[in-house]
N, CA, C and O of each residue as an XYZ file, in Angstrom:
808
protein
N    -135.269    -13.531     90.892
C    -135.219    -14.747     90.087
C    -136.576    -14.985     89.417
O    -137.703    -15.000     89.911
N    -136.177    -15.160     88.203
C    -138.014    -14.924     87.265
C    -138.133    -16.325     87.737
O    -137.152    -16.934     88.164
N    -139.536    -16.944     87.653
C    -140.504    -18.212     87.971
C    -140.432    -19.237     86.624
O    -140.649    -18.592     85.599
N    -140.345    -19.737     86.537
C    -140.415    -20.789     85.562
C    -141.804    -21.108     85.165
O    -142.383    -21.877     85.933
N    -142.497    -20.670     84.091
C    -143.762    -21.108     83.842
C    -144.110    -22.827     83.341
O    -143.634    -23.261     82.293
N    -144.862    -23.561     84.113
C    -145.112    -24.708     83.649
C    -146.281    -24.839     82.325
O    -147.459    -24.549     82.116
N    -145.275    -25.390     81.698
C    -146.096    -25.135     79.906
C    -147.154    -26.381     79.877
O    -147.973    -26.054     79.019
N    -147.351    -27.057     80.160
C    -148.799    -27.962     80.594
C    -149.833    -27.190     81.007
O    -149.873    -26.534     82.047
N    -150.991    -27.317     79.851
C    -152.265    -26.446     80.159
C    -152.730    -27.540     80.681
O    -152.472    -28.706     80.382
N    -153.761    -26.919     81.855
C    -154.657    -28.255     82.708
C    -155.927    -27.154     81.987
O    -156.330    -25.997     81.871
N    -156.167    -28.847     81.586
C    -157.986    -28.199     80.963
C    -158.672    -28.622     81.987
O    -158.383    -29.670     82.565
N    -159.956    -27.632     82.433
C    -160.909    -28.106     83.657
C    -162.516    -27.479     82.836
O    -162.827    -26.441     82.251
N    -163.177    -28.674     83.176
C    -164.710    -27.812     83.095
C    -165.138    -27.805     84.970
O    -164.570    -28.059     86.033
N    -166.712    -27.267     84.406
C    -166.992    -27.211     85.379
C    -168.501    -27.733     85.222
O    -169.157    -27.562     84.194
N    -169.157    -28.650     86.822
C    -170.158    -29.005     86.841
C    -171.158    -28.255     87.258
O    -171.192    -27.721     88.368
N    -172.422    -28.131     86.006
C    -173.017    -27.329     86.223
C    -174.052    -27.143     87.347
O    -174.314    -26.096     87.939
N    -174.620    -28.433     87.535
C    -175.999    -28.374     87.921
C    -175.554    -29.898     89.262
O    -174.570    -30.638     89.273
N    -176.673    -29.852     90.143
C    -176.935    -31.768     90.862
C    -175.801    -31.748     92.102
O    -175.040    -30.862     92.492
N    -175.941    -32.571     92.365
C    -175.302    -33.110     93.844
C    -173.548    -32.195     93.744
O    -173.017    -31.539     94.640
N    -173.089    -32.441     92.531
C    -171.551    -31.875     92.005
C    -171.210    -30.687     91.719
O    -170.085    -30.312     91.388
N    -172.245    -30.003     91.848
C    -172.389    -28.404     91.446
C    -171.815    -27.524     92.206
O    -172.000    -27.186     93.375
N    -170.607    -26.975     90.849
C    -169.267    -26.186     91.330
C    -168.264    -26.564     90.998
O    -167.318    -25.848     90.670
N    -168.295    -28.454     91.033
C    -167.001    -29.001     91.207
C    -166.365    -28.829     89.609
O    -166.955    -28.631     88.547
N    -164.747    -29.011     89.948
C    -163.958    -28.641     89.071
C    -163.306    -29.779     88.337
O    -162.443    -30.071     89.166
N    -163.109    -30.759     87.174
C    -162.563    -31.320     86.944
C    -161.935    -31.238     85.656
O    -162.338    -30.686     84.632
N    -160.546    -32.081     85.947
C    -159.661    -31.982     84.932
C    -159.678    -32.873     83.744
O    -159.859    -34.072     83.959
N    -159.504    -32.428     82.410
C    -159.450    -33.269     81.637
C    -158.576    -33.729     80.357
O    -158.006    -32.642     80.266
N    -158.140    -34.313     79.529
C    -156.972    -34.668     78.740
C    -157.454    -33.825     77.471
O    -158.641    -33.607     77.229
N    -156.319    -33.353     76.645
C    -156.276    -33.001     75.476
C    -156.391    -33.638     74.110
O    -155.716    -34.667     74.075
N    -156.969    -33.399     73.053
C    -157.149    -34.496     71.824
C    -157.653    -33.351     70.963
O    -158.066    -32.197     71.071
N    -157.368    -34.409     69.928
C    -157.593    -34.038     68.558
C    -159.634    -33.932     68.510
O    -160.311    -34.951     68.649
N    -160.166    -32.755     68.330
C    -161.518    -32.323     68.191
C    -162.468    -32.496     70.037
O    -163.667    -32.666     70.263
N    -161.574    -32.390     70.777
C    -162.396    -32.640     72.148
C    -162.190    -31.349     72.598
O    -161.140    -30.738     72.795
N    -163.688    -30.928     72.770
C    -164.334    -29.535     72.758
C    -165.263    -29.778     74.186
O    -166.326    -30.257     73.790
N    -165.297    -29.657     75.558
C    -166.123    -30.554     76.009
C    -167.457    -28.804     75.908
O    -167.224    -27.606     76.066
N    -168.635    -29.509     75.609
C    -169.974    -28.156     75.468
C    -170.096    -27.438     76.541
O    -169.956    -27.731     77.729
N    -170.401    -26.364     75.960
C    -169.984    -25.043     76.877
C    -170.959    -24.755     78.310
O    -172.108    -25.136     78.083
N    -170.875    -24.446     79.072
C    -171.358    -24.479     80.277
C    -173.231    -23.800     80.129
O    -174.299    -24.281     80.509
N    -172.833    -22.337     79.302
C    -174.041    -22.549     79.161
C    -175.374    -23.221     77.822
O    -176.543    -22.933     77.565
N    -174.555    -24.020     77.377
C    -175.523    -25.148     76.531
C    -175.921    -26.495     77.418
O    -176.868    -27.236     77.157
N    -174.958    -26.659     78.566
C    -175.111    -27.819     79.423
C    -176.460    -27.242     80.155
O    -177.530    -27.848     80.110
N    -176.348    -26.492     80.564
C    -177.506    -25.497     81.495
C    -178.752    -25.496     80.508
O    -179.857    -25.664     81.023
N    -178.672    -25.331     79.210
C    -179.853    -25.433     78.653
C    -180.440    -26.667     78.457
O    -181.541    -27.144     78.732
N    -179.360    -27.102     77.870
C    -179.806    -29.115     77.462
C    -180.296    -29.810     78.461
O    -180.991    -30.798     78.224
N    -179.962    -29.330     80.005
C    -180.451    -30.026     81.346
C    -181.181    -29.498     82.099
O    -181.311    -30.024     83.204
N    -182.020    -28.119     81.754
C    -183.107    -27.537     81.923
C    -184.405    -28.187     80.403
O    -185.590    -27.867     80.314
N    -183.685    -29.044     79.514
C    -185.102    -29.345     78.793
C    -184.846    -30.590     79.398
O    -185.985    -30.903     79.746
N    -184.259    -31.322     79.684
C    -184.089    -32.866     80.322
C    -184.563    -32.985     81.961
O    -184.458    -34.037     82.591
N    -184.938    -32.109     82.361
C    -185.042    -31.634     84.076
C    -185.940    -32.844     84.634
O    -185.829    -33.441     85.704
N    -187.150    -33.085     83.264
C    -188.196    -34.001     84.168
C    -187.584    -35.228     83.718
O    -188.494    -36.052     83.813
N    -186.689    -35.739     83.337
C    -186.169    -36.836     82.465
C    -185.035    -37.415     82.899
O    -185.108    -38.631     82.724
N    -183.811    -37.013     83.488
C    -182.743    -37.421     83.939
C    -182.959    -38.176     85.348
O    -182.426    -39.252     85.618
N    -183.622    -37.623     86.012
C    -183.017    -38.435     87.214
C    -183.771    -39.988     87.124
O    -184.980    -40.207     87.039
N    -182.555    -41.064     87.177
C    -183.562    -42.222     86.939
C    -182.856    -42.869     86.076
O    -182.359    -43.951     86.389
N    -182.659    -42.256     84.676
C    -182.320    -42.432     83.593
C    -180.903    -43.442     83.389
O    -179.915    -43.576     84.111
N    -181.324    -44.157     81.912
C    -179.814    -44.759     81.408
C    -179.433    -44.242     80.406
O    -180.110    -44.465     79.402
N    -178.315    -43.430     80.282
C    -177.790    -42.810     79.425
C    -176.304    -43.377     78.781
O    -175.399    -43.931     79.406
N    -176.359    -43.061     77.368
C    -175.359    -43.518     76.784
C    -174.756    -41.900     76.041
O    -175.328    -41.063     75.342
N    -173.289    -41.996     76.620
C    -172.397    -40.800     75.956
C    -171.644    -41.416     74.862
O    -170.978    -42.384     75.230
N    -171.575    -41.165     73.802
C    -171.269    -41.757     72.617
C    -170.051    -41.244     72.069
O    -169.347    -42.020     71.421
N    -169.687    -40.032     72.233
C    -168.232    -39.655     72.315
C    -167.455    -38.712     73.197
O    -166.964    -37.617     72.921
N    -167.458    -39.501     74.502
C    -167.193    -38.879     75.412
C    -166.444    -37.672     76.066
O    -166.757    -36.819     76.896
N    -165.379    -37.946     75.378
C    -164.404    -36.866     75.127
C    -164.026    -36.508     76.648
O    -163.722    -37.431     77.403
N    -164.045    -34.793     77.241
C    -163.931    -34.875     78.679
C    -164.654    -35.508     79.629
O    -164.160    -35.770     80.725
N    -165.922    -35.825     79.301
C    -167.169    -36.716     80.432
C    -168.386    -35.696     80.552
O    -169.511    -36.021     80.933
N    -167.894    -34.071     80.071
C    -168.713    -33.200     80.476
C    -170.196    -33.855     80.556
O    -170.916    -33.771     81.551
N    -170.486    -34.419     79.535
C    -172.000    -34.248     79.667
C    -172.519    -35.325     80.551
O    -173.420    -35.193     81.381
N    -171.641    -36.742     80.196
C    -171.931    -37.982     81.587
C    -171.886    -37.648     82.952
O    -172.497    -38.156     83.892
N    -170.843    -36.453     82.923
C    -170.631    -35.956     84.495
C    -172.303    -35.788     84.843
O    -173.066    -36.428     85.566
N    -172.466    -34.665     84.004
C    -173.252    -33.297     84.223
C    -175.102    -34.728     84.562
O    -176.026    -34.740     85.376
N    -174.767    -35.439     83.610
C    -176.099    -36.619     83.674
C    -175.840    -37.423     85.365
O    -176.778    -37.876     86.021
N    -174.818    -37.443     85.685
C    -174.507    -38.472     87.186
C    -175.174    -37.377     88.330
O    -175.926    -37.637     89.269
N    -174.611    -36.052     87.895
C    -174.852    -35.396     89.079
C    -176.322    -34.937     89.280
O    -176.676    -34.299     90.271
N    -176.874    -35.181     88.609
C    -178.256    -35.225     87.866
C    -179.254    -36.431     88.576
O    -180.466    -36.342     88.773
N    -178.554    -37.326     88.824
C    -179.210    -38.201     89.432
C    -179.319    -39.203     88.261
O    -180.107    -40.144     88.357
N    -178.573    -39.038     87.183
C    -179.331    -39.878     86.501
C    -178.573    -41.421     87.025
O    -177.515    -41.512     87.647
N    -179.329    -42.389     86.634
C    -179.051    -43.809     87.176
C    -177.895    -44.629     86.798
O    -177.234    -45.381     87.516
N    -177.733    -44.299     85.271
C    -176.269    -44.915     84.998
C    -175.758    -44.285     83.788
O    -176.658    -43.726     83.161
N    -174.379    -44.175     83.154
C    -173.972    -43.622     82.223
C    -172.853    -44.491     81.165
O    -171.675    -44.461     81.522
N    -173.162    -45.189     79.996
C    -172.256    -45.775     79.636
C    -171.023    -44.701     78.766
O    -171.541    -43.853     78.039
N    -170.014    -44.710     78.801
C    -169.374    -43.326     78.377
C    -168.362    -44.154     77.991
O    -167.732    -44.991     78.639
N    -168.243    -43.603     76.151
C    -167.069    -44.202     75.074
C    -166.311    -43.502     74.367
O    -166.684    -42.510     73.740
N    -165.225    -43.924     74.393
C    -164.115    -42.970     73.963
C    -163.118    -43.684     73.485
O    -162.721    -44.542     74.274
N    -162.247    -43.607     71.875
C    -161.301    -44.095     71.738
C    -159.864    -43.664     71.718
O    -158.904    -44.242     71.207
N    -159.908    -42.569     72.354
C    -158.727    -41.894     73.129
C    -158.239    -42.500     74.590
O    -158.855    -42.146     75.595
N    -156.993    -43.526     74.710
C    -156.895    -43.701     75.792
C    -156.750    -42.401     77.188
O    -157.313    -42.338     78.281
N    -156.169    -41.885     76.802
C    -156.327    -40.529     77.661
C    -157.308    -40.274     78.343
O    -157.512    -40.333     79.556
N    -158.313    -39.794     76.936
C    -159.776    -39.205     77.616
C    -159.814    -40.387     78.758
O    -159.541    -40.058     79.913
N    -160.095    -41.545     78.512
C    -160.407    -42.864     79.072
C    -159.760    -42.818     80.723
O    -160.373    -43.199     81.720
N    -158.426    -42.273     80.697
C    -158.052    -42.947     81.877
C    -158.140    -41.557     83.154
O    -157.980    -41.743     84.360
N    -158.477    -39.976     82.394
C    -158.784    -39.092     82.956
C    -159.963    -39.270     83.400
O    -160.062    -39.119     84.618
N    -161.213    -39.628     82.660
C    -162.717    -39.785     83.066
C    -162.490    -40.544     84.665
O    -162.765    -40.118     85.787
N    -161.722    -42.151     84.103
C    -161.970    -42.825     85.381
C    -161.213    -42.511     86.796
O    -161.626    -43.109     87.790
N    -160.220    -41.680     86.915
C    -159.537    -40.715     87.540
C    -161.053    -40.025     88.073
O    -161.580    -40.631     89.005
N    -161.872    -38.651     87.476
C    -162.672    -38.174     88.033
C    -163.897    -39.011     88.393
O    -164.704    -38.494     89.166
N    -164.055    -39.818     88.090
C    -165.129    -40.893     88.716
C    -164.895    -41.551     89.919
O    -165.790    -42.064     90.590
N    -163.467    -41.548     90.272
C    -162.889    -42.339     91.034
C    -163.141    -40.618     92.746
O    -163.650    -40.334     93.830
N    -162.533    -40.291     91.950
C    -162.503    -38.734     93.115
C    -164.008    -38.293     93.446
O    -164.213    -37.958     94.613
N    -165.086    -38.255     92.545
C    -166.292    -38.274     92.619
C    -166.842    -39.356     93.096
O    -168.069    -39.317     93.188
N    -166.129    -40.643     93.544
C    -166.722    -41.313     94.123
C    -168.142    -42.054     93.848
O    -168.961    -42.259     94.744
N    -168.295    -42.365     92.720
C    -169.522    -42.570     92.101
C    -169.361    -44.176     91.347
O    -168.303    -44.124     90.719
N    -169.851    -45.250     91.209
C    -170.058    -46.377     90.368
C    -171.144    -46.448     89.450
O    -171.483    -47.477     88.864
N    -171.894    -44.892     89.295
C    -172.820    -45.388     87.848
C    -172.745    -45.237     86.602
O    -173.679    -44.950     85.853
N    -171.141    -45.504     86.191
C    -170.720    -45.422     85.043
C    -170.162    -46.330     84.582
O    -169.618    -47.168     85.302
N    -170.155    -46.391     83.378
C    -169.673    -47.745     82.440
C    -168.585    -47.183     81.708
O    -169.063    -46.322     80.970
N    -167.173    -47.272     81.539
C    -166.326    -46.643     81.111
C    -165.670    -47.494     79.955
O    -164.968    -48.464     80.240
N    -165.964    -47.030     78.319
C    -165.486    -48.248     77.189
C    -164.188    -47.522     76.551
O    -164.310    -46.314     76.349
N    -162.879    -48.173     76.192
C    -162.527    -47.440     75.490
C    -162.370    -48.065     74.085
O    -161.367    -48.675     73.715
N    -163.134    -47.911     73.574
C    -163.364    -48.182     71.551
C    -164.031    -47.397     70.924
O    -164.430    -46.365     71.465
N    -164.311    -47.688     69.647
C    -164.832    -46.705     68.665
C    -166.464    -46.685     68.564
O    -167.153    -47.677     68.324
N    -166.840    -45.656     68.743
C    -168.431    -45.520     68.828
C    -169.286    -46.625     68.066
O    -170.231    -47.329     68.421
N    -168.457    -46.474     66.678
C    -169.303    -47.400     66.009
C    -169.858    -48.742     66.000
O    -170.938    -49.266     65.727
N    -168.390    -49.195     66.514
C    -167.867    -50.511     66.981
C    -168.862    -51.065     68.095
O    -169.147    -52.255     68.226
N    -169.339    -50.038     68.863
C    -169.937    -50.437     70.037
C    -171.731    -50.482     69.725
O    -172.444    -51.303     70.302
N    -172.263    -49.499     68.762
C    -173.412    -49.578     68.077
C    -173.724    -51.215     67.442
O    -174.527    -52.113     67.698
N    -172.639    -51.014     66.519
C    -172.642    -52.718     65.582
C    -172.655    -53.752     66.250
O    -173.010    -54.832     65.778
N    -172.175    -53.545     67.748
C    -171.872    -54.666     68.597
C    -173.519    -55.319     69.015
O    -173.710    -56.443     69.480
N    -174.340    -54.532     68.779
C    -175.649    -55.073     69.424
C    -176.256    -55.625     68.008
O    -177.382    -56.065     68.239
N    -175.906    -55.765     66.589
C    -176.460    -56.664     65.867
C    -178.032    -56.965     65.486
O    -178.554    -57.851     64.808
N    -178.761    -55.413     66.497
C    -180.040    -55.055     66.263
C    -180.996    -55.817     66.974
O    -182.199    -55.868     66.718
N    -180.122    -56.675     68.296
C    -181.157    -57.210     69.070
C    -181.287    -56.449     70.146
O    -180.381    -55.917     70.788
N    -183.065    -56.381     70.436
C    -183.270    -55.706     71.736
C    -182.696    -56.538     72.900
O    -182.687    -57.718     73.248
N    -182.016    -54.842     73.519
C    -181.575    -54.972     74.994
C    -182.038    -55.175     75.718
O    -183.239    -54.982     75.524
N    -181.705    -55.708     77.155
C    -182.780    -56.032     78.115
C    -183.347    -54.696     78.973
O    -184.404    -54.425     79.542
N    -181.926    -53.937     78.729
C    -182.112    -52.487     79.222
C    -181.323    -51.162     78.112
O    -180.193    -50.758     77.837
N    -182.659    -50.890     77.776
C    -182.060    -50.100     76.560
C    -181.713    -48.006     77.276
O    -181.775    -47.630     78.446
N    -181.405    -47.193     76.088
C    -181.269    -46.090     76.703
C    -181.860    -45.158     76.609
O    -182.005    -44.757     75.454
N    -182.624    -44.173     77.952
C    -183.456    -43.290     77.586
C    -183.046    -41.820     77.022
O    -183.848    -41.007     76.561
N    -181.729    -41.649     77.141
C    -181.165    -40.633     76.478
C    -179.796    -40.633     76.258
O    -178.997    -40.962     77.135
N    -179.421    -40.228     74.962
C    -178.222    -40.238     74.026
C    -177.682    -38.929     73.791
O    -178.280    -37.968     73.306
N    -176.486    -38.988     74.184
C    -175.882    -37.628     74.024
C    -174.607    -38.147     72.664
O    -173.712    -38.992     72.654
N    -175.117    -37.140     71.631
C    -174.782    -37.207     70.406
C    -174.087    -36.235     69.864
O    -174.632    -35.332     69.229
N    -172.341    -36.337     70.122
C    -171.500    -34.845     70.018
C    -170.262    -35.314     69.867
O    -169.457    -35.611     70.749
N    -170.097    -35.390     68.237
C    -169.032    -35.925     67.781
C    -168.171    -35.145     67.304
O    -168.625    -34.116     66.804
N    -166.968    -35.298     67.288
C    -165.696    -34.363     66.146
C    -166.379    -33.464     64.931
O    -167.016    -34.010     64.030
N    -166.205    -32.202     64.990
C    -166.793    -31.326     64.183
C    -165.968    -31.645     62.375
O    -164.852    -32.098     62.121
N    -166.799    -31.298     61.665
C    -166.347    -31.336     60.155
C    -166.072    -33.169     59.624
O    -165.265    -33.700     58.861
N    -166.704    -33.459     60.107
C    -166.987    -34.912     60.145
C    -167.609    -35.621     59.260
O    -167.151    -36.496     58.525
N    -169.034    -35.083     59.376
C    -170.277    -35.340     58.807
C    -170.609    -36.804     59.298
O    -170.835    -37.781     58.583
N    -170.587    -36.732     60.778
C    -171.176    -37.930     61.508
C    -172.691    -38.541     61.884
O    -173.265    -39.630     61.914
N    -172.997    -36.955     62.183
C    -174.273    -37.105     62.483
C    -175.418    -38.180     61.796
O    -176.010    -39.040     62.449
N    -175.572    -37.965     60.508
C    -176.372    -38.911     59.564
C    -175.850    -40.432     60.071
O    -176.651    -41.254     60.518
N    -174.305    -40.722     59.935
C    -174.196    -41.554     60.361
C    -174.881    -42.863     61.826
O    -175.343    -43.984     62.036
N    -174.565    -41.917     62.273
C    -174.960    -42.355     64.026
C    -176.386    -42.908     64.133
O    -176.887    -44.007     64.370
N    -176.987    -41.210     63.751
C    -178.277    -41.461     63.637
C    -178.793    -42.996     63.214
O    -179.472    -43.780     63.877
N    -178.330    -43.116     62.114
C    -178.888    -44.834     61.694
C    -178.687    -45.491     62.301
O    -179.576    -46.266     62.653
N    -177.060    -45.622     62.934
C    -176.462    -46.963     63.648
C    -177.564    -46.695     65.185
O    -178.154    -47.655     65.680
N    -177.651    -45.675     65.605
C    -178.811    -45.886     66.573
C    -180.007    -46.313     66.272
O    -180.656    -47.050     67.014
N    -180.299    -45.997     65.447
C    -181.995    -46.527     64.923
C    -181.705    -48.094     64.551
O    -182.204    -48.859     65.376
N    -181.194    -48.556     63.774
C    -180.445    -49.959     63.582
C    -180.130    -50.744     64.670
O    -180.057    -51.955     64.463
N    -179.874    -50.217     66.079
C    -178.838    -50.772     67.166
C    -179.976    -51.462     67.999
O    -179.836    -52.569     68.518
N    -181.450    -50.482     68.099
C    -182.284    -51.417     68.777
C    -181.860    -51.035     70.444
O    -182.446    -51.794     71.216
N    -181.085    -50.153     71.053
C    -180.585    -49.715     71.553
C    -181.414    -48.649     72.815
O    -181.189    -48.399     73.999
N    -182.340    -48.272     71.919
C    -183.085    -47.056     72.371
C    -184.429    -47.264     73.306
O    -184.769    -48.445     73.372
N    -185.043    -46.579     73.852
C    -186.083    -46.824     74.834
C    -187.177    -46.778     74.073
O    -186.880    -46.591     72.893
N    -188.286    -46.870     74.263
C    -189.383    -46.257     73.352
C    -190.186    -44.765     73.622
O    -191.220    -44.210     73.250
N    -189.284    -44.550     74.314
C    -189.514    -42.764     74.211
C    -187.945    -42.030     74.725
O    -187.878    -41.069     75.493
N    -187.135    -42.504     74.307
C    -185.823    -41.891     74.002
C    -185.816    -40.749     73.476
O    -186.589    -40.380     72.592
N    -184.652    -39.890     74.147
C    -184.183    -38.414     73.770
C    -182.602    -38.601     73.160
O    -181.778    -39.431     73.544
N    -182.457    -37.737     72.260
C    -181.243    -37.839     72.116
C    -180.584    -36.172     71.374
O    -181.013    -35.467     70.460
N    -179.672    -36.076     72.074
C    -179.046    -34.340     71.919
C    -178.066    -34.822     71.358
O    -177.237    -35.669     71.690
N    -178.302    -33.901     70.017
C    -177.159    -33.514     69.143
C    -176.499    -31.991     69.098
O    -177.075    -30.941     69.385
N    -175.192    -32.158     68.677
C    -174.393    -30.845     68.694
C    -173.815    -31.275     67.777
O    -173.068    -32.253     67.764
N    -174.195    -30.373     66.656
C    -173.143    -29.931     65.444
C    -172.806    -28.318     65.095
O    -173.412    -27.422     65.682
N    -172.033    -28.110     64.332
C    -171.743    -27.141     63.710
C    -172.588    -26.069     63.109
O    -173.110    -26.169     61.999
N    -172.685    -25.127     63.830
C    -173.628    -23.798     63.020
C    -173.965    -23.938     61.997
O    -175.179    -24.139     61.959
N    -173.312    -23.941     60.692
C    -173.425    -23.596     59.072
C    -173.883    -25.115     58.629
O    -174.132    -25.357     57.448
N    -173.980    -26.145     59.676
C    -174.436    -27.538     58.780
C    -175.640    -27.634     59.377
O    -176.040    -27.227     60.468
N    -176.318    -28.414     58.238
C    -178.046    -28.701     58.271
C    -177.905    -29.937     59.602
O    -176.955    -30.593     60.028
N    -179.199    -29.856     59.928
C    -179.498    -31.105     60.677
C    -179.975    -32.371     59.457
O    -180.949    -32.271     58.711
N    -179.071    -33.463     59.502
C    -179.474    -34.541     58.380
C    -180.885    -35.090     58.492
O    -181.344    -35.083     59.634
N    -181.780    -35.637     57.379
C    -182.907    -36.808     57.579
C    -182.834    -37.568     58.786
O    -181.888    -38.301     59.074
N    -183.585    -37.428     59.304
C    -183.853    -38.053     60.688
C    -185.064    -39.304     60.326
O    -185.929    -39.233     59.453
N    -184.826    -40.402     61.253
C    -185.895    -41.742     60.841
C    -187.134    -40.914     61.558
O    -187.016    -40.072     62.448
N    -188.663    -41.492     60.778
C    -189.847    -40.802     60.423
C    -190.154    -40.811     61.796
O    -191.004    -39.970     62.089
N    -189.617    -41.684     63.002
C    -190.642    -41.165     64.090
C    -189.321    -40.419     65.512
O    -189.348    -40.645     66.722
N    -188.535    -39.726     64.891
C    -187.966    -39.395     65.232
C    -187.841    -37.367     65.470
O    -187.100    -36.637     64.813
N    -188.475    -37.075     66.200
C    -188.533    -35.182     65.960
C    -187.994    -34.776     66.825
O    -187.756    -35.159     67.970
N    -187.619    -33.298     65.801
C    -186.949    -31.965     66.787
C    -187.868    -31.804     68.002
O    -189.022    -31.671     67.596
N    -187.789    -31.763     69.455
C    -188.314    -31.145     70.391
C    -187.926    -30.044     70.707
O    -188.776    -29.436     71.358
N    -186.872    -29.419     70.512
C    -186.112    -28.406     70.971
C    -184.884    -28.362     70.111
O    -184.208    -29.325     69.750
N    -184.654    -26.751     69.766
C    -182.821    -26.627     69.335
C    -182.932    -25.051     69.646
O    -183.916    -24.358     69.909
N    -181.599    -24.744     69.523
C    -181.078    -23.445     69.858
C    -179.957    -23.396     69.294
O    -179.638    -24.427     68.702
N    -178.840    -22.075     69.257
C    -177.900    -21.695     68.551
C    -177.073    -21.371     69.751
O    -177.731    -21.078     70.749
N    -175.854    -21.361     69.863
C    -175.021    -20.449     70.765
C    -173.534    -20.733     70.341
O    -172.828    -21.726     70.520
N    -173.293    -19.535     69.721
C    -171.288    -19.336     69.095
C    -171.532    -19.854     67.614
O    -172.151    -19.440     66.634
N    -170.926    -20.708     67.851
C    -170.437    -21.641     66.338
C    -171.285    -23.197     66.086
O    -171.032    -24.134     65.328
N    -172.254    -23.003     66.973
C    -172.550    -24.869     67.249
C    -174.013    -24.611     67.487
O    -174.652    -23.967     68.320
N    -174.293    -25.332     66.475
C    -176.564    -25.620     66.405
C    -176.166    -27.115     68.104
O    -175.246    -27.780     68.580
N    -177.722    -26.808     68.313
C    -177.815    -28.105     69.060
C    -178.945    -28.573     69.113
O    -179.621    -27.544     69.121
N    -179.877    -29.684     69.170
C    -180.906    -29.919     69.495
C    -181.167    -31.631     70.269
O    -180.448    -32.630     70.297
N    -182.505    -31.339     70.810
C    -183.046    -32.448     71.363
C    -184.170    -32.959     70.723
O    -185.245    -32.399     70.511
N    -183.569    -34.818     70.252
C    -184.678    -35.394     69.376
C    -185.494    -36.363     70.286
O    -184.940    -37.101     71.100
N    -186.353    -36.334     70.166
C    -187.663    -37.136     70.588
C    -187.768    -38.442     69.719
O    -187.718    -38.559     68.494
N    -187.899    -39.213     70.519
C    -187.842    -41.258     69.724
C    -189.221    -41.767     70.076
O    -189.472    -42.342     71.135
N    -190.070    -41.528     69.150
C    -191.794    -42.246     69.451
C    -191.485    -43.776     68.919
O    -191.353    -43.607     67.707
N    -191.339    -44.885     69.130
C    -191.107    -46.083     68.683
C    -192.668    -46.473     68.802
O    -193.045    -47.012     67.762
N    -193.512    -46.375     69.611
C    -194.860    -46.499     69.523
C    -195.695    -46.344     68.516
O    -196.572    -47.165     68.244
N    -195.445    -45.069     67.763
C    -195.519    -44.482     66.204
C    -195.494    -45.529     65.485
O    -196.625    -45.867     65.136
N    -194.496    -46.326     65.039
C    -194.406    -47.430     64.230
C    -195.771    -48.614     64.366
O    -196.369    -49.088     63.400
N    -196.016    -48.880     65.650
C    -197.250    -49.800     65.647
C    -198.431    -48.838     65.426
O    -199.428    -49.553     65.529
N    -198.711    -47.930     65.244
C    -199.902    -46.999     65.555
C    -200.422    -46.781     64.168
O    -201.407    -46.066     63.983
């Protein structure tokens, strides 16, 4: 008697690095949710090594959690993680729940929505690193970029990792804002920007 194949793909990453390292979790399917590849997580959290644990981080399009995971197990201190896919949304809090962890903030609305929401007043607790990895063929990046610089949002020595697309430029970045690091791997540039807000008074 042949087996009946169950046609439901279970998507799983895996955690790379920190207290979670190994573990397997599952995550929902969508339109442009790519969660970054295991070894770009390994790189992005070997330049963040002296920086994460501690940290308040904001995931801006969360998609599977990969990278909020990969920041919790890290030690980092808290993770606000947004997504306007109910799915993604109710899978994340599913693995948060099994991981057993409360340092996450789980939104489900539109990135932007949640930028504009701060109206450019400083936070009482702003974020020291931004993970910036939106739907490819987009042309988001430029976007964001501002609504973060605008949002008032940021620490005064904030990091923030972007992942775009190989063949597209990295957009104008605000003047005290620099490349610290990028690399290439497959189809997808990535880099880590450095936020001097100090610069401005100097």
């Amino acid at each position: 008697m042949k087996k009946i194949k169950n046609k439901k793909k279970v998507n799983q990453l895996r955690i790379i690095g920190g207290q979670w390292r190994g573990r397997k979790l599952s995550f929902a399917d969508g339109e442009g949710l790519r969660p970054t590849l295991d070894r770009v997580r390994e790189t992005l959290f070997n330049w963040l090594q002296n920086d994460i644990a501690g940290a308040n981080c904001l995931d801006l399009f969360t998609g599977s959690g990969a990278l909020g995971f990969e920041a919790l197990s890290r030690n980092a201190d808290n993770v606000v993680m947004i997504d306007k896919n109910p799915y993604a949304i109710q899978m994340i809090k599913s693995n948060l729940t099994l991981l057993n962890t409360h340092k996450a903030q789980i939104l489900q609305m539109d990135a932007e929505n949640y930028l504009n929401s701060f109206n450019g007043d400083k936070l009482s607790q702003t974020f020291d690193i931004v993970f910036l990895d939106p739907p490819f063929n987009k042309q988001l990046i430029s976007l964001f970029c501002g609504l973060l610089e605008q949002s008032n949002c940021l620490s005064d020595k904030a990091s923030i990792y972007i992942e775009l697309e190989k063949n597209t430029s990295l957009p104008n970045l605000p003047k005290h804002w620099t490349v610290a690091k990028e690399k290439k791997a497959g189809q997808l540039s990535y880099y880590l920007i450095q936020v001097n807000q100090h610069s401005l008074h100097s």
